[in-house]
N, C-alpha and C positions, 0 to 999 in steps of 0.2 A: 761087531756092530754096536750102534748107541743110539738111543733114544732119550731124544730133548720135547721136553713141552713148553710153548709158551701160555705160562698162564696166567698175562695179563687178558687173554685172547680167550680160555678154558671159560666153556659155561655152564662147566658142571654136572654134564648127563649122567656119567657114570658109565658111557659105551667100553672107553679102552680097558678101564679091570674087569666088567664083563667078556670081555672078548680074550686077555692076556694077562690077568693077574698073577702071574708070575714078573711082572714088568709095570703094570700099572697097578697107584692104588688111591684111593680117595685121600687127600688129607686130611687134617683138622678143620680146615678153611673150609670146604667144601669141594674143592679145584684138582682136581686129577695130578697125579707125583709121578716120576720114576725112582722104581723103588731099589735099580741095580746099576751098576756104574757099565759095565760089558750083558747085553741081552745074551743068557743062554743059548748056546748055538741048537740045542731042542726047540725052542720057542721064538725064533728067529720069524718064521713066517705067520704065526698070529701074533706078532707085536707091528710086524710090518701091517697085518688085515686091520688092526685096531685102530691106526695110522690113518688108513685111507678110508674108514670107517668113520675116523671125528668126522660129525657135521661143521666144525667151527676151522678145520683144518688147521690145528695149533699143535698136533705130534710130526714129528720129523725123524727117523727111523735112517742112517747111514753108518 
């Protein structure tokens, strides 16, 4: 599985590294990153929960 953000879209809450830092993390910009090319198959399902957890709906988890 992989997780894309688009962060012209990101508004910067900070919800998905709360939720799955292992996969998301804040940048320098302020805007939410993925930080692994393949999501761990451990952390598979709170990368997807952080996902549908953005209020701005700009992570995509397939």
């Amino acid at each position: 599985m992989k997780a894309t953000i688009d962060r012209s879209g990101c508004i910067g809450c900070g919800l998905c590294p709360s939720i799955c830092p292992e996969v998301y993390q804040m940048a320098d910009d302020g805007l939410a990153e993925v930080i692994v090319d393949d999501i761990p198959s451990g952390v598979e399902g709170t990368a997807q929960e952080a996902a549908e957890s953005c209020p701005v709906s700009v992570i995509i988890v397939e």
